[in-house]
C-alpha positions as CSV (number, residue, x, y, z in Angstrom):
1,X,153.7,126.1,79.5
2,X,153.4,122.1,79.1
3,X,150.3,120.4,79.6
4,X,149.5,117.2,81.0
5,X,147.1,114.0,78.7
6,X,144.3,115.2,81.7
7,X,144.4,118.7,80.4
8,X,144.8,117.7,76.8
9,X,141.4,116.0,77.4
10,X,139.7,119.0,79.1
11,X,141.0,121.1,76.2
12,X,139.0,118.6,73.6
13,X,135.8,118.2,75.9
14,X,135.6,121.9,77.7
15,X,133.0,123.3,75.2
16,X,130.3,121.1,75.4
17,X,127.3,122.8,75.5
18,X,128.5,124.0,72.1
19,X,127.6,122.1,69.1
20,X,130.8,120.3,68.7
21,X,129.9,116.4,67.1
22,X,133.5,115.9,67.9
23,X,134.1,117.2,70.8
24,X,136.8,119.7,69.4
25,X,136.5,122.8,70.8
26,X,137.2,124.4,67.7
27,X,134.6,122.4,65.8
28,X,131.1,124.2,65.5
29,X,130.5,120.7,63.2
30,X,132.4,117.6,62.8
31,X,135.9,117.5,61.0
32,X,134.9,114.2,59.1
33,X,131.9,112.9,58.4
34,X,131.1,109.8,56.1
35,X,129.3,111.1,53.5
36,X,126.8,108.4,51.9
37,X,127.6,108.7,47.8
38,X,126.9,107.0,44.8
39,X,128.2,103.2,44.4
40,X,129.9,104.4,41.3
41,X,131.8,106.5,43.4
42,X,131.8,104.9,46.9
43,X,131.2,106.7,50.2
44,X,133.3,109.2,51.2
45,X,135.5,110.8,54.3
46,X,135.0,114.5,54.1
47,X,134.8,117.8,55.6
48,X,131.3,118.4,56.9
49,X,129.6,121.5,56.3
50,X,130.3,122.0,52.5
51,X,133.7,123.7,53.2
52,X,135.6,124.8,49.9
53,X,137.4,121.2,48.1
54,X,138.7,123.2,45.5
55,X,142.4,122.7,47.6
56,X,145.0,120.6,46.4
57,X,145.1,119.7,50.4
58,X,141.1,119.7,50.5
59,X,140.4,116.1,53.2
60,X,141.0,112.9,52.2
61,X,138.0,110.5,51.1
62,X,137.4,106.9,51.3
63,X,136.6,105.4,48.2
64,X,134.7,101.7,48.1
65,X,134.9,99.9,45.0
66,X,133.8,96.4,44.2
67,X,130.7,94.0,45.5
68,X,129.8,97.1,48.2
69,X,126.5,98.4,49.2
70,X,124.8,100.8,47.2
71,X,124.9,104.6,47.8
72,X,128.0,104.0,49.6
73,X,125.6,102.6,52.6
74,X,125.8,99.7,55.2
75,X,126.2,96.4,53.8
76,X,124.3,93.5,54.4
77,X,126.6,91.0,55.9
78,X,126.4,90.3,59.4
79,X,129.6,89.4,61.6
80,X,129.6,85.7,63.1
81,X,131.2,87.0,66.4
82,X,129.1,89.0,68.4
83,X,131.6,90.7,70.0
84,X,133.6,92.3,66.9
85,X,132.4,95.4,65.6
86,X,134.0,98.0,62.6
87,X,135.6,100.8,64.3
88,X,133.2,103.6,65.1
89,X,135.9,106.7,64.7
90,X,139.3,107.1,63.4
91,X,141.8,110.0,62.5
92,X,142.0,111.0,58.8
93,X,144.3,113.3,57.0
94,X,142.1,116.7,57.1
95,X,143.2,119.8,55.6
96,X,147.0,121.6,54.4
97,X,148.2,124.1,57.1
98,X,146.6,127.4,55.0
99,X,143.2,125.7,54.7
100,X,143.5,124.6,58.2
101,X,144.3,127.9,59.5
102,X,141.6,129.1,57.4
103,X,138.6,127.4,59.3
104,X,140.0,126.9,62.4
105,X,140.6,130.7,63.0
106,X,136.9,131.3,61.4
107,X,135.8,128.4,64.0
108,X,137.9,130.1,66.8
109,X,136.2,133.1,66.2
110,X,132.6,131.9,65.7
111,X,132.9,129.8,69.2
112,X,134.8,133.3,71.6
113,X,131.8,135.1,69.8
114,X,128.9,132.7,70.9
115,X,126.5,133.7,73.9
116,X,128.3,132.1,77.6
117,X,131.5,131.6,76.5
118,X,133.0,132.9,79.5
119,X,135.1,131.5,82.4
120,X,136.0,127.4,81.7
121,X,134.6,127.2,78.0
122,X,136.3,130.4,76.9
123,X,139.4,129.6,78.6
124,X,139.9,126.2,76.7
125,X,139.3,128.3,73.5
126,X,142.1,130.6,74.4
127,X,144.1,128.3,75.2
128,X,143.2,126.0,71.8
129,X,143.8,129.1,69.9
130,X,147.1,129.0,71.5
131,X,148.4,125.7,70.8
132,X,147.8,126.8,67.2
133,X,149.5,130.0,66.9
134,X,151.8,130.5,69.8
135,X,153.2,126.3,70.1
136,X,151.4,126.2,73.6
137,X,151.3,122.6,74.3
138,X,152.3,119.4,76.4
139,X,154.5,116.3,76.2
140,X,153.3,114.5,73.2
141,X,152.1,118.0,71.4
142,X,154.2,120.7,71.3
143,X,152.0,122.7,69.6
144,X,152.2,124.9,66.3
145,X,153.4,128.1,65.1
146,X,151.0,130.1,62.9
147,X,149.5,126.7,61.9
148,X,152.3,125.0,60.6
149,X,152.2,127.4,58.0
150,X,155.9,127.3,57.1
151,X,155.1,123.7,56.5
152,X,152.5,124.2,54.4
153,X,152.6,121.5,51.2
154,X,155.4,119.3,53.4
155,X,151.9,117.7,55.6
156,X,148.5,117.5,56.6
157,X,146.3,117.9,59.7
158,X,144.1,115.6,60.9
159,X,141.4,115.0,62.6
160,X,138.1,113.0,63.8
161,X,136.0,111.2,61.3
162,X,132.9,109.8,62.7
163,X,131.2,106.2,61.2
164,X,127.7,107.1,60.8
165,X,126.8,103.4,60.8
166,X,127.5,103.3,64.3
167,X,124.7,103.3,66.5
168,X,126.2,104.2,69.5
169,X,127.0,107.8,69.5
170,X,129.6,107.8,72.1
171,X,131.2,105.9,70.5
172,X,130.6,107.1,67.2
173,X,132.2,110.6,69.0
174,X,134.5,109.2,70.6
175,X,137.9,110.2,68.5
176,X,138.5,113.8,70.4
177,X,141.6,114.6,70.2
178,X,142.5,117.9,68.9
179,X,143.4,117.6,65.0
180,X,147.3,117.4,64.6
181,X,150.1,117.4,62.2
182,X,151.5,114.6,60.4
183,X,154.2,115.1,57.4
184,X,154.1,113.2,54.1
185,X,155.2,109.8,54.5
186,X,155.2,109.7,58.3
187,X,153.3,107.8,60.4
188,X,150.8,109.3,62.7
189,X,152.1,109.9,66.5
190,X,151.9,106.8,68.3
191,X,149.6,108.0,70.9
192,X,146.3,108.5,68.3
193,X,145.8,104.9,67.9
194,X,142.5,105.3,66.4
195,X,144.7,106.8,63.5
196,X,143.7,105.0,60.1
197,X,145.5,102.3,59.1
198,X,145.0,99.2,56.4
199,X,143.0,97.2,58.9
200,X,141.3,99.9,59.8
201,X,140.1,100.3,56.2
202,X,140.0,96.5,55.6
203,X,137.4,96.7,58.8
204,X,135.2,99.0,56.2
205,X,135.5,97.4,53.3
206,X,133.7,94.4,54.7
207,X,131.0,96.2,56.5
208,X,130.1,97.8,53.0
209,X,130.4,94.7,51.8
210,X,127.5,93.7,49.3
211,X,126.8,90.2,49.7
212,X,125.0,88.4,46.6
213,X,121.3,87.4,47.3
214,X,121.3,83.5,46.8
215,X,118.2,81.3,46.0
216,X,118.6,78.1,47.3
217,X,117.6,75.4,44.7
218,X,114.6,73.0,45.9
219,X,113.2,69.9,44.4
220,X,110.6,69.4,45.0
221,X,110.5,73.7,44.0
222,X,108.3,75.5,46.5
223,X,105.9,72.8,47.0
224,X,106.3,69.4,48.4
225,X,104.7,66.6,50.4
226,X,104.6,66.1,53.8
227,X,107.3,63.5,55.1
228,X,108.8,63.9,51.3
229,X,112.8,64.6,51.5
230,X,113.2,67.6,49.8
231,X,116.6,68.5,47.8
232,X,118.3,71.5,48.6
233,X,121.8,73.0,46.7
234,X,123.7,75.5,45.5
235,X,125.9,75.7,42.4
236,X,129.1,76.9,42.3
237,X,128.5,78.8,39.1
238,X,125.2,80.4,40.7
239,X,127.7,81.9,43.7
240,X,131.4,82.4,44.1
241,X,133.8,84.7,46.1
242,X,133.4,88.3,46.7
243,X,135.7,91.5,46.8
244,X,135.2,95.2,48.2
245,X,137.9,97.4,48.5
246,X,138.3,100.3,50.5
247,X,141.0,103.1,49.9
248,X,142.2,106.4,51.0
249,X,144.6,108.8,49.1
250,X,146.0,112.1,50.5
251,X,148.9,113.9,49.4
252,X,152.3,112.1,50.6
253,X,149.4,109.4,52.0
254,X,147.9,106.5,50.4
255,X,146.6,103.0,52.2
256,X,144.3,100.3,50.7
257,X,142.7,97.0,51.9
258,X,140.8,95.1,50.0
259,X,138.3,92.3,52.1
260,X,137.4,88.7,50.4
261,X,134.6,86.5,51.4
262,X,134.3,82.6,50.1
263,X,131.5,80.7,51.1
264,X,132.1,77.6,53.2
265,X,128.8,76.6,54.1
266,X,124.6,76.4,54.2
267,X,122.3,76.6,57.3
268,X,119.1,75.5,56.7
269,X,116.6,76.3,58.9
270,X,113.1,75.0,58.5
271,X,110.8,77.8,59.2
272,X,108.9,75.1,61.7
273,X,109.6,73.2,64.3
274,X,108.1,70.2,62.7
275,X,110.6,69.2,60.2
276,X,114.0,67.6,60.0
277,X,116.9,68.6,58.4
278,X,119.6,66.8,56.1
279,X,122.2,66.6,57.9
280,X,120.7,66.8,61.4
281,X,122.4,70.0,62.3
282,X,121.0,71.4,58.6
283,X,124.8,72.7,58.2
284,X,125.6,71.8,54.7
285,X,129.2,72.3,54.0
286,X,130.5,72.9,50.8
287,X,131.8,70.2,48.5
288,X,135.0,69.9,46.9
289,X,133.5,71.2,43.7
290,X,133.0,74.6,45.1
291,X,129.2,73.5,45.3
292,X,126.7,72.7,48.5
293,X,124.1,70.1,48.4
294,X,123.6,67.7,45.6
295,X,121.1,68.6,42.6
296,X,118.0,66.4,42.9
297,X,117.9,63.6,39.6
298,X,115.3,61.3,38.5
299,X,115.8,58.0,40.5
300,X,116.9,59.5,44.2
301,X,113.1,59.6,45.6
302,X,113.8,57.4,47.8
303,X,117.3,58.4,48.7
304,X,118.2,61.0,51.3
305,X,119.3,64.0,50.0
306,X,122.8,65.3,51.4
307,X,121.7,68.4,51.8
308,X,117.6,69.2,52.7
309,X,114.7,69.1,55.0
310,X,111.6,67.2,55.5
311,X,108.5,68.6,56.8
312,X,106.4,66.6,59.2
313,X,103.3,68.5,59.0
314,X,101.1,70.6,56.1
315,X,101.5,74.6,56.2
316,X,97.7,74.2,55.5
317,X,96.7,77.4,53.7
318,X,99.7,79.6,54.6
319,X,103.4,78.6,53.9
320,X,106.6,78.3,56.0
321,X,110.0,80.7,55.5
322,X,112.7,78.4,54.9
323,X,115.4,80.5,56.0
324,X,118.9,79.6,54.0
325,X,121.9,81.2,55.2
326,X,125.4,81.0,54.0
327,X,128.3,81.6,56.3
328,X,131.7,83.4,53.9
329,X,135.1,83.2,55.4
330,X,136.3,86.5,55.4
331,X,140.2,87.6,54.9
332,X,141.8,90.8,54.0
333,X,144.9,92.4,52.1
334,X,146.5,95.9,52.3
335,X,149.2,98.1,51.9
336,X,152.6,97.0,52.6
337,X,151.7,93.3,52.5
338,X,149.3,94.0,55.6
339,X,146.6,91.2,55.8
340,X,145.1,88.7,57.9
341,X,141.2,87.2,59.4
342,X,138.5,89.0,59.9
343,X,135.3,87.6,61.4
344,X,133.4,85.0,59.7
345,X,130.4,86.9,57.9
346,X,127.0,85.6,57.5
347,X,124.0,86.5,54.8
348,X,120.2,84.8,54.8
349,X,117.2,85.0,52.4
350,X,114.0,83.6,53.6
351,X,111.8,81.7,50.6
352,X,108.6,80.5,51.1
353,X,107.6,76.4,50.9
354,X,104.5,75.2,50.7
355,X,103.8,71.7,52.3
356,X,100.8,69.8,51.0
357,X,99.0,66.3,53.1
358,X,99.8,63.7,50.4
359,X,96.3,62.4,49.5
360,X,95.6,58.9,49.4
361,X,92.1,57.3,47.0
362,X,90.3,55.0,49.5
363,X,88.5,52.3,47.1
């Protein structure tokens, strides 16, 4: 008997006083969870709960190569528009038809066996069991036979793969639907939109994106005068583009995207209200040069530097946090000859400046 998308929902959400991350009825743990790895290795898309990888089908990983965060980890560059976020879920290949059948019957089982699971909760897992080995389905799921099984090698299932760098758990859980098949070479069913994709990927790649901590060159360096211009720059050699990568390889499915960031300009601010900046908006664009700013030389005291700030008043005995951030213009490639923008991305270090009274000899 044909179900409706209402009562595909219900079937995804009906156990949830269960421990189910996902939502998946089935699921006493997630399906995916990012693991945090080694930068060697990258962070990973897999199974949770230490299932058996020995599989040829065992679940697809995401590997991160290039300038990324260590241990696999968030990154440290922060998206210019406030309202663009990575994804928080997305479907992932999971597991072959005989591993699949595997868990999910020991799942099935382990959830029909637990304390309560009577009347709505139990009924959904009858009725997931179901869809698994008798077809029972709905418009745009038929359902299975015996897990696919005659399939088995020809496709994978997947499932739900949670971002753990998302805050927001609802979000985070959010991808519910029940895991489903997809044969080598196919697309995913158009109807799981959350279904992994380059951009997707690309979306990852820059937030495990490992920006490089810049100095910003000062003269005078760390200490100057009050109402003294000081010079501020940055070489091209001491900065330069960046690269991470993201990738995901599954039998008959492979997608990368690798994210690049150039630097395009300097914001300079102060630390203080009392200062000015060089220019006035302390936005230093970069030159043609690939550089920022202009390196101070003998002779330019009394020039105004193209790039840099001048303090009003002394830090007295502590110092001010000049903080210097540099805004990257951020683009990405992929599979297929799949690219396109992505959100500016901004990274800051805060140095400290110490700002002396010049003194003056009274004769």
């Amino acid at each position: 008997m044909p179900v409706n998308r209402s009562r595909r929902t219900a079937l995804s959400t009906a156990a949830a006083g269960l421990t189910l991350t996902l939502g998946v009825v089935v699921f006493t743990e997630p399906a995916h969870s990012a693991e945090q790895t080694g930068n060697d290795q990258g962070a990973s898309s897999d199974q949770a709960g230490g299932s058996d990888r020995t599989g040829i089908y065992a679940a697809a990983r995401i590997q991160y190569s290039g300038s990324v965060a260590k241990g696999g980890g968030k990154g440290n560059v922060t998206s210019a528009d406030v309202n663009w976020s990575p994804p928080p879920c997305w479907y992932a290949p999971y597991l072959g038809a005989k591993e699949f059948k595997k868990k999910m019957s020991a799942d099935l089982e382990k959830a029909a066996s637990a304390p309560g699971m009577t009347g709505h909760a139990g009924s959904a897992i009858g009725q997931t069991r179901s869809h698994y080995e008798d077809e029972f389905g709905w418009a745009d799921n038929p359902g299975y036979k015996d897990y696919n099984i005659e399939k088995d090698g020809e496709g994978m299932f997947w499932a739900g793969v949670e971002n753990p760098d998302e805050p927001d758990i609802l979000k985070r859980s959010a991808c519910t639907d029940l895991p489903f098949w997809v044969d080598n070479g196919e697309a995913p069913p158009p109807q799981h939109e959350e279904a992994i994709t380059p951009e997707i990927l690309a979306a990852l790649a820059y937030q495990h994106m490992q920006l490089p901590d810049t100095k910003v060159s000062l003269a005078p360096e760390e200490t100057t005068k009050v109402n003294l211009p000081t010079w501020a720059w940055l070489d091209k050699a001491v900065f330069d583009e960046v690269q991470a990568t993201a990738a995901i390889n599954a039998p008959g499915f492979n997608l990368t995207a690798t994210t690049t960031a150039k630097p395009v300009s300097l914001k300079l601010e102060p630390g203080t209200p009392d200062a000015e900046t060089y220019p006035a908006s302390g936005e230093c664009t970069i030159n043609a040069d690939g550089s920022i700013g202009e390196p101070y030389a003998k002779g330019k005291a009394d020039q105004t530097p193209p790039c840099g700030i001048k303090y009003l008043r002394s830090s007295g005995d502590g110092t001010y946090d000049l903080q210097a951030t540099i805004t990257w213009d951020i683009a990405w490639t992929g599979s297929g000859g799949a690219g396109g923008d992505l959100p500016d991305g901004t990274f800051g270090n805060a140095q400290a400046v110490t700002v002396q009274e010049i003194q003056s000899i009274n004769r």
